[in-house]
Every structure is written in C-alpha cells, then in structure tokens.
PDB file of N, CA, C and O in Angstrom:
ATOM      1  N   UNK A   1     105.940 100.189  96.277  1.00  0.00           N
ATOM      2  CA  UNK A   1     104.781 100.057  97.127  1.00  0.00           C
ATOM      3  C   UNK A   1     103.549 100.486  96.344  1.00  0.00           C
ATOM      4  O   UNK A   1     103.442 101.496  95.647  1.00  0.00           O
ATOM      5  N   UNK A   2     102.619  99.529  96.581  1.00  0.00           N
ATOM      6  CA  UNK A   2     101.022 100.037  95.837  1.00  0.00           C
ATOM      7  C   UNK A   2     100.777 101.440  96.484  1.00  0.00           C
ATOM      8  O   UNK A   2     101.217 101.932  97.523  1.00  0.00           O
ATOM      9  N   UNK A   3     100.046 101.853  95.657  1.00  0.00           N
ATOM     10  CA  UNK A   3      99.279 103.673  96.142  1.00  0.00           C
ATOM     11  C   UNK A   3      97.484 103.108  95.850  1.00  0.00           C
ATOM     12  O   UNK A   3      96.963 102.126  95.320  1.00  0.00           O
ATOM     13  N   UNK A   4      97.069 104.161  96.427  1.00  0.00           N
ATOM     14  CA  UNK A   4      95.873 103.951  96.322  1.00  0.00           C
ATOM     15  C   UNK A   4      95.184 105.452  95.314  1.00  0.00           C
ATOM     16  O   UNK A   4      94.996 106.595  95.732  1.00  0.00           O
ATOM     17  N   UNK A   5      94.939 104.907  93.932  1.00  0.00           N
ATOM     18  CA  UNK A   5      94.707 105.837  92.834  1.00  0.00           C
ATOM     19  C   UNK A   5      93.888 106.488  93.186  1.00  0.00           C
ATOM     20  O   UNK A   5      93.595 106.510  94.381  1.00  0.00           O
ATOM     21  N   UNK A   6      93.186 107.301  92.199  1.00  0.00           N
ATOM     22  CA  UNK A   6      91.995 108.710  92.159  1.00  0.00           C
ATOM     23  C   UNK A   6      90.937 107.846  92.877  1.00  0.00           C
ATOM     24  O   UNK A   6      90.901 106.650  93.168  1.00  0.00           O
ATOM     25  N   UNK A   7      89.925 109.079  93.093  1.00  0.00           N
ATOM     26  CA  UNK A   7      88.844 108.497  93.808  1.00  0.00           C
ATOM     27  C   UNK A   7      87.962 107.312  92.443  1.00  0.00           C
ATOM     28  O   UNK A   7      87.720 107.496  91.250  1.00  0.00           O
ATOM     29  N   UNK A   8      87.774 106.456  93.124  1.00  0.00           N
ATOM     30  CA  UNK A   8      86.805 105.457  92.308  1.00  0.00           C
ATOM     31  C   UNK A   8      87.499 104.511  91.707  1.00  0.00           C
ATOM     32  O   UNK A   8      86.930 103.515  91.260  1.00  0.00           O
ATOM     33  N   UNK A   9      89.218 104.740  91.585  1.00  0.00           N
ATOM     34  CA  UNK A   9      89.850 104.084  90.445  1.00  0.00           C
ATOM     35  C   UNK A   9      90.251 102.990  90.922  1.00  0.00           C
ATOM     36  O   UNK A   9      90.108 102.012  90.189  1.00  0.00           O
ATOM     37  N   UNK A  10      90.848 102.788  92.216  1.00  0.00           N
ATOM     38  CA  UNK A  10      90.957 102.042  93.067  1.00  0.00           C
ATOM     39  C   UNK A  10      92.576 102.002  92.981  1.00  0.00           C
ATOM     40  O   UNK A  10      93.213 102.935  92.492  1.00  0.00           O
ATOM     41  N   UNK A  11      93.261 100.672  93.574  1.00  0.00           N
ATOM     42  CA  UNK A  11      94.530 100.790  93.435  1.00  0.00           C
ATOM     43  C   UNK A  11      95.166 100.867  92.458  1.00  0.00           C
ATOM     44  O   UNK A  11      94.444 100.851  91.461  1.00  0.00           O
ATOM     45  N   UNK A  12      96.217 100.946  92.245  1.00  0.00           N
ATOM     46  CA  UNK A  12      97.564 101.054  91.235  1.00  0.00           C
ATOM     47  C   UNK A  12      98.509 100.300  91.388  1.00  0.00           C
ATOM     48  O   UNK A  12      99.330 100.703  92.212  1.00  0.00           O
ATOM     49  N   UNK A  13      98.748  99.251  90.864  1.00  0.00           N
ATOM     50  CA  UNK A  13      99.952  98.407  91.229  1.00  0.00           C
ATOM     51  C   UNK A  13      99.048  97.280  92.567  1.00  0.00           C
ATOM     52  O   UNK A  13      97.984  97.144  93.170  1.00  0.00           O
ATOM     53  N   UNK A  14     100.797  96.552  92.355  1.00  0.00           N
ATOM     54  CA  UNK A  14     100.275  95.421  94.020  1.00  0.00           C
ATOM     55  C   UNK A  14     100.815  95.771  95.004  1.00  0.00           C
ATOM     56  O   UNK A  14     101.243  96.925  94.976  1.00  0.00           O
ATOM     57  N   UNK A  15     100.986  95.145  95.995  1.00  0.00           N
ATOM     58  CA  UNK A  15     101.738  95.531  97.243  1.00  0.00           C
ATOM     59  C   UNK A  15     102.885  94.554  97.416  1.00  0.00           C
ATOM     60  O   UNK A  15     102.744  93.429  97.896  1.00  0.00           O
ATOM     61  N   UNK A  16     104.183  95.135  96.934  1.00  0.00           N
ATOM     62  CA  UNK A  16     105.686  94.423  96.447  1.00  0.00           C
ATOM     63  C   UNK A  16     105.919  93.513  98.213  1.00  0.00           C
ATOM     64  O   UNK A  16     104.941  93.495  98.961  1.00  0.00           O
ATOM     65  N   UNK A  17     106.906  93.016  98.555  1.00  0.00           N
ATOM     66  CA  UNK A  17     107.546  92.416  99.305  1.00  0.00           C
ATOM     67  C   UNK A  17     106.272  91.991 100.903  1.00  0.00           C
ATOM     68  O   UNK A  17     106.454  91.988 102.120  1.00  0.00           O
ATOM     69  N   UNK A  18     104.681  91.600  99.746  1.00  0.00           N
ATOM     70  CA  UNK A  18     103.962  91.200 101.424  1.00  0.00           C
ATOM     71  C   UNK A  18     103.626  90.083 100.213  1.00  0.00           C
ATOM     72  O   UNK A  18     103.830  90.097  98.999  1.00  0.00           O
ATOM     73  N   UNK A  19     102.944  88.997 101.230  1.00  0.00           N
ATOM     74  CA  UNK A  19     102.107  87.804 100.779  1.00  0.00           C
ATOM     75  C   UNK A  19     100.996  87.864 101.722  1.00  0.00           C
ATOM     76  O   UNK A  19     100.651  88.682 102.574  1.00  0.00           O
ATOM     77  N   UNK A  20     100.382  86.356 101.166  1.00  0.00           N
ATOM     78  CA  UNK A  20      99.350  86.419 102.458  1.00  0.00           C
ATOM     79  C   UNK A  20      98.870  85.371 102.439  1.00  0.00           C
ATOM     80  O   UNK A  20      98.816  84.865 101.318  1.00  0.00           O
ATOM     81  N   UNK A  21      98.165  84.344 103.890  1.00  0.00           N
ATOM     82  CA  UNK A  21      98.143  82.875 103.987  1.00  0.00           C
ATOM     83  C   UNK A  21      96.757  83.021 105.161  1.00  0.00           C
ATOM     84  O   UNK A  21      96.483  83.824 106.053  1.00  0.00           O
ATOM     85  N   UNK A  22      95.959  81.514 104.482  1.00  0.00           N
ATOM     86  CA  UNK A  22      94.628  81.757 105.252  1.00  0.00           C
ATOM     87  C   UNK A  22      94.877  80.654 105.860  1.00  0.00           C
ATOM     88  O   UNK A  22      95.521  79.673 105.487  1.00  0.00           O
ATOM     89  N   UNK A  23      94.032  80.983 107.339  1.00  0.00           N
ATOM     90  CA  UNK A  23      94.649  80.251 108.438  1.00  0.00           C
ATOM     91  C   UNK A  23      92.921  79.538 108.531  1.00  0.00           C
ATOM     92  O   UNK A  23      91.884  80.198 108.598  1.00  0.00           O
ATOM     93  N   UNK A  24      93.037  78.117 108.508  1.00  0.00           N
ATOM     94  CA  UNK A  24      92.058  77.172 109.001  1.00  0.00           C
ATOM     95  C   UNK A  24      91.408  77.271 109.811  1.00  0.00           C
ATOM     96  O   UNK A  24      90.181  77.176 109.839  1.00  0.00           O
ATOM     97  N   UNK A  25      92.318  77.533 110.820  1.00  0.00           N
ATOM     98  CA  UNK A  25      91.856  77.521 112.225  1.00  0.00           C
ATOM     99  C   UNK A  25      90.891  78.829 112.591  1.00  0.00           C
ATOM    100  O   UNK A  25      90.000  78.738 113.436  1.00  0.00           O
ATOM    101  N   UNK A  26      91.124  79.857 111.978  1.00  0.00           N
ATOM    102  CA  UNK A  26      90.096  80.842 112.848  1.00  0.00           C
ATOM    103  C   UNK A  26      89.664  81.394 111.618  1.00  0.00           C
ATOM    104  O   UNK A  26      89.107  82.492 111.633  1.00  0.00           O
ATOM    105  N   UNK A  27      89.878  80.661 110.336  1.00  0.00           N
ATOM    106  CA  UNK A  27      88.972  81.369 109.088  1.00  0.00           C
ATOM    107  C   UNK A  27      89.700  82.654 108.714  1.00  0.00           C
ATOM    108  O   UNK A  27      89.076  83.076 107.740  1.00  0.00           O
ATOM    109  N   UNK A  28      90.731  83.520 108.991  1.00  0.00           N
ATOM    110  CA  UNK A  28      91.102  84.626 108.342  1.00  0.00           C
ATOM    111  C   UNK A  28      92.298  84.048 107.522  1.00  0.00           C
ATOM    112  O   UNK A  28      92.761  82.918 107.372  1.00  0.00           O
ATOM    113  N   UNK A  29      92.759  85.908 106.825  1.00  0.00           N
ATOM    114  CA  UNK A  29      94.117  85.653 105.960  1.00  0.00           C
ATOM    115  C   UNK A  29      95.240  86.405 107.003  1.00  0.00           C
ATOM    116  O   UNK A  29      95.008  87.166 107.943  1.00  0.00           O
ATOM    117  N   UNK A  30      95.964  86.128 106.714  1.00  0.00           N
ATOM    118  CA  UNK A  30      96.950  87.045 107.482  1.00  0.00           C
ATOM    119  C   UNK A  30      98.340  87.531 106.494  1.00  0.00           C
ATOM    120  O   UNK A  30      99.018  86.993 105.620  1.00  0.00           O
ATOM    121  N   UNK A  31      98.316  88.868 107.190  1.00  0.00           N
ATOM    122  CA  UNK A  31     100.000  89.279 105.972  1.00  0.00           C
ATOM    123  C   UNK A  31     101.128  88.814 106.422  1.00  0.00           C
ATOM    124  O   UNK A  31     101.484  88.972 107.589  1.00  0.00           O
ATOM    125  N   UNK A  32     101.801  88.198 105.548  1.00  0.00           N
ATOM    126  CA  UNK A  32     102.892  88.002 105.836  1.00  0.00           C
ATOM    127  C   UNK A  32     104.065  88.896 105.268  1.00  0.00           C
ATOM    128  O   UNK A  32     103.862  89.374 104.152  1.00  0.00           O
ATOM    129  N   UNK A  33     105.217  89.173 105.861  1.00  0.00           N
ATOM    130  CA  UNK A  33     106.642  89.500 105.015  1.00  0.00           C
ATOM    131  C   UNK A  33     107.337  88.597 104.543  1.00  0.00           C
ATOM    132  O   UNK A  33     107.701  87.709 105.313  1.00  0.00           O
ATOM    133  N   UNK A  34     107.758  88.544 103.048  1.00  0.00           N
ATOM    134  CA  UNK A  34     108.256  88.131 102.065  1.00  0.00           C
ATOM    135  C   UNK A  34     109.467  87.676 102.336  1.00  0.00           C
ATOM    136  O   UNK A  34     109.861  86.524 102.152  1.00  0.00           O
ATOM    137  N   UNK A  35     110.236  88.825 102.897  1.00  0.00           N
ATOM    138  CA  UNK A  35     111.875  88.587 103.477  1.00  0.00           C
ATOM    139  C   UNK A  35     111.769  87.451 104.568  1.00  0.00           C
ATOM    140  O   UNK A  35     112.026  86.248 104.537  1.00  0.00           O
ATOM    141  N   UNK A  36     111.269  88.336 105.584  1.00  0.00           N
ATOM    142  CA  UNK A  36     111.552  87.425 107.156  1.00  0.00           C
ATOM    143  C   UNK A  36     110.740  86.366 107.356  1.00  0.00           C
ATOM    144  O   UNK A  36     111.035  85.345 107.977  1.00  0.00           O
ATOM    145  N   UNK A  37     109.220  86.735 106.568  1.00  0.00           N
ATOM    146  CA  UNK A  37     108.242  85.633 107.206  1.00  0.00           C
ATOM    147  C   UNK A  37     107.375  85.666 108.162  1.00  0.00           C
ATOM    148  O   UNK A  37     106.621  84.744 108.473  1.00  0.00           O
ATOM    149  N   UNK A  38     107.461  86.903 108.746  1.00  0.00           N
ATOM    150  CA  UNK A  38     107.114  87.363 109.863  1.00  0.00           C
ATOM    151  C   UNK A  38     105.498  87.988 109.735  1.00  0.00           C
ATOM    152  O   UNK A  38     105.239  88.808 108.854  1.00  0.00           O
ATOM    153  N   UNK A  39     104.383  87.481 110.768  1.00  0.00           N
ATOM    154  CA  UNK A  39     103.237  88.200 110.793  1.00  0.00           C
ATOM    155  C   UNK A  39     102.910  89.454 110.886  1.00  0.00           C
ATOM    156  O   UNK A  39     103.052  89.778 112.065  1.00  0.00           O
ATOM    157  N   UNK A  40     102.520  90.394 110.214  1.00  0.00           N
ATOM    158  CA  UNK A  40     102.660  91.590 109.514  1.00  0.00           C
ATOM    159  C   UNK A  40     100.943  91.870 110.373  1.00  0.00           C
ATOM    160  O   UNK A  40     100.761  92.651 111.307  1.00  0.00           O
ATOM    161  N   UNK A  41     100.134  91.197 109.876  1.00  0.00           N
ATOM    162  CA  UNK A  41      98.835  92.142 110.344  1.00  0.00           C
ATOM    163  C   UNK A  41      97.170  90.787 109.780  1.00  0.00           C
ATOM    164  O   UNK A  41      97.031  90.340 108.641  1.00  0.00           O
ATOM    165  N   UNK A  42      96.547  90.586 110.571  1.00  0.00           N
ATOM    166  CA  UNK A  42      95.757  90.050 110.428  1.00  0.00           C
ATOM    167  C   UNK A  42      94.025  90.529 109.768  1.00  0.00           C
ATOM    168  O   UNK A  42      93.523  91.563 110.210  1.00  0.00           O
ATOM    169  N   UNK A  43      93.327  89.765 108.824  1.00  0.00           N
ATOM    170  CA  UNK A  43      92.245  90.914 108.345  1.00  0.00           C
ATOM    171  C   UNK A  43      91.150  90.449 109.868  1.00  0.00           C
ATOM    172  O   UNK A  43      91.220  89.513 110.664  1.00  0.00           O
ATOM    173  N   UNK A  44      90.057  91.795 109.714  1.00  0.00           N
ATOM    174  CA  UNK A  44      89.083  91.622 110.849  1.00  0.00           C
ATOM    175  C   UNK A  44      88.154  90.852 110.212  1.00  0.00           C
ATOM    176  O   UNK A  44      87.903  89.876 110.920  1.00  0.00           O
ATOM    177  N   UNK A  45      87.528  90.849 109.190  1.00  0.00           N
ATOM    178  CA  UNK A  45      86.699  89.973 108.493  1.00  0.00           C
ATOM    179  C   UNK A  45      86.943  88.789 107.878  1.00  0.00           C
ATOM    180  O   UNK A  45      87.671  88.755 106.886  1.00  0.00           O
ATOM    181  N   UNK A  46      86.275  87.498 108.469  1.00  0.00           N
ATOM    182  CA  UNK A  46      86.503  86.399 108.314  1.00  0.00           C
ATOM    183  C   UNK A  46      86.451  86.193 106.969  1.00  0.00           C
ATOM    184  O   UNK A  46      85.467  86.639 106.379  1.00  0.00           O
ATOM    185  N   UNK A  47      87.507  85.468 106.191  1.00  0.00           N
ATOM    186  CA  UNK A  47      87.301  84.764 105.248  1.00  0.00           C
ATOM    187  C   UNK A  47      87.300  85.935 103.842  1.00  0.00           C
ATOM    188  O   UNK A  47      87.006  85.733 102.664  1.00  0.00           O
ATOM    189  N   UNK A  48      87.728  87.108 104.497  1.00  0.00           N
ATOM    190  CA  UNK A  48      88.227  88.114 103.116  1.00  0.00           C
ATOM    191  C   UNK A  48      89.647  88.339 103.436  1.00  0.00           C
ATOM    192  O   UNK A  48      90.416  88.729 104.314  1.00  0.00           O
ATOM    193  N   UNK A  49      89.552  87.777 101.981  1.00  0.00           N
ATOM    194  CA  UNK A  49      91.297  88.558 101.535  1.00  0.00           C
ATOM    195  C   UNK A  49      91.709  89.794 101.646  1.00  0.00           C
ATOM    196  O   UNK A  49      90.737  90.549 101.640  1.00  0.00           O
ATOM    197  N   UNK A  50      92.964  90.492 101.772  1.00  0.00           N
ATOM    198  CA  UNK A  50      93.590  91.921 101.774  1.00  0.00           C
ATOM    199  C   UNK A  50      93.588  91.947 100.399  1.00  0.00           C
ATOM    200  O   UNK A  50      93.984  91.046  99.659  1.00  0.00           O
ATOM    201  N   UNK A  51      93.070  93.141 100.048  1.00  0.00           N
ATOM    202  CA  UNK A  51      93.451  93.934  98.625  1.00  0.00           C
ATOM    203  C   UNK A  51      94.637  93.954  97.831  1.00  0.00           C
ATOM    204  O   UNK A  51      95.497  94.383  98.600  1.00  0.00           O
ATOM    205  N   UNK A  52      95.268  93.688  96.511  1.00  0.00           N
ATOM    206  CA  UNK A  52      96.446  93.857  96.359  1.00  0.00           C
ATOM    207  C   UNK A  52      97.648  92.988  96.526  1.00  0.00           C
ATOM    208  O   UNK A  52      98.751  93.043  95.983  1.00  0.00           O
ATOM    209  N   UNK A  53      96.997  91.915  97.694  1.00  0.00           N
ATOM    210  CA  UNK A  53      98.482  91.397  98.548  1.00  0.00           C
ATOM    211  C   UNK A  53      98.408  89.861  97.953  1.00  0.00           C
ATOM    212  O   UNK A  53      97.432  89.112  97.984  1.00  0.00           O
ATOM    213  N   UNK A  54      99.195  89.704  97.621  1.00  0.00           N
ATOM    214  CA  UNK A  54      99.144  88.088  96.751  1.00  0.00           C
ATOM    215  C   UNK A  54      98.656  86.968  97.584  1.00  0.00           C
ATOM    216  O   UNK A  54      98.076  87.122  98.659  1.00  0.00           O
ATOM    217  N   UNK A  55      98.935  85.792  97.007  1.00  0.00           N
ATOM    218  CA  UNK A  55      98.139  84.513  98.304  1.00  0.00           C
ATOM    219  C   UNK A  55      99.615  83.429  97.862  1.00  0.00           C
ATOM    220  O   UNK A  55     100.199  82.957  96.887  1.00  0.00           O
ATOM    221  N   UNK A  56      99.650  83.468  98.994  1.00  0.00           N
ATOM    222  CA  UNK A  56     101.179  82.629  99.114  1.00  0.00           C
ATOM    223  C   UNK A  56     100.513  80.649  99.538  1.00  0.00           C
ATOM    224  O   UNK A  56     101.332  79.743  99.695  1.00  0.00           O
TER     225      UNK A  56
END
C-alpha cells in the first residue's frame, strides 16, 4: 500500500490492487478494485484524477 511520505515529499510508491476509470457521463474518475471490480469511492472534483491510483 502507498504511504504518504515526509511533509512536502509527497507520496511514496502507488496504490497496489486499485485502478481508476472516468465516467462520461458526470465528468469524474472513480476507484475501482482490481480483484472484484467493484466501485471503491468516487473523486468530488470534476475531472481530477486520484493521486497515485493508475487509469485503467
């Protein structure tokens, strides 16, 4: 699992077993799980990516 490094440094690593897929329809990305597939967590800001989390 990513950590989030010293102050300023920012992360360390990626974030293992998430992806993430931008949805047309309402302009966001959303996380997905790797294994199941399953919707994990949606961002609040339109049209930004999650930190870290790959683009499937």
């Amino acid at each position: 699992m990513a950590k989030n490094g010293r102050k300023g440094k920012g992360r360390k690593g990626t974030v293992k077993g998430r992806a993430q897929v931008f949805s047309g329809r309402n302009k966001r990305f959303t996380k997905v799980d790797a294994k199941t597939g399953r919707f994990i967590d949606q961002m609040a800001h339109k049209g930004k990516p999650f930190k870290g989390v790959k683009l499937k």
